[in-house]
C-alpha positions, 0 to 999 in steps of 0.5 A: 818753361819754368816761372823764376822770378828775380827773388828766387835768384836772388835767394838762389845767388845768397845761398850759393854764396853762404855755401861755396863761398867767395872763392868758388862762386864764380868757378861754379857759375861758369861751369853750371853756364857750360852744363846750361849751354850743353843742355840746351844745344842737346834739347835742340838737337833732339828736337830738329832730329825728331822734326826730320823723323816726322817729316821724313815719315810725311814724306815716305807716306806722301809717297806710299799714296803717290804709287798707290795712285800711279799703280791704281792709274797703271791697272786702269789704263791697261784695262782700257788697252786691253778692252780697246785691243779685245773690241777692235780685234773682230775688226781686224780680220774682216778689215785684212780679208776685204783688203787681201780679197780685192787685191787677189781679185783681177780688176776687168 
């Protein structure tokens, strides 16, 4: 993320030196850890939260096409029973009056 090499912490270090002093240096050092080590466990919770979202959000979209698809599935096969119950429904009767018609007639 950011390109510091060893000069520059060790310029940084002199410096830190010169103005806190011998005493405070290692007081300050502990604590700026302790800001870092919070910084960074705050970043990765940021980021595994939004890795939730975007996978939560795929998730709610995979399933938006998934009952598109079952209804679009459950429109057609009620098209086809009702094509298949329209297309056999003149047979019906005429199959009900032969059978009703040879069971009124007395057989010789």
């Amino acid at each position: 993320m950011f390109d510091v090499g060893f000069s520059e912490l060790l310029v940084l270090g002199i410096i830190a030196l010169v103005v806190l002093g011998p005493e405070k240096l290692p007081h300050a050092a502990r604590m700026a850890g302790a800001w870092i080590g919070r910084i960074r466990r705050t970043l990765i919770n940021v980021q595994a939260d939004i890795e939730n979202e975007v996978a939560s959000a795929e998730m709610r979209e995979r399933i938006r096409k998934e009952m598109a698809k079952a209804e679009a599935a459950k429109q057609q096969m009620s098209a086809d029973i009702m094509q298949s119950v329209s297309s056999s429904t003149p047979d019906a009767p005429r199959a009900e009056n032969a059978a009703g018609h040879n069971a009124s007639k007395p057989h010789d």
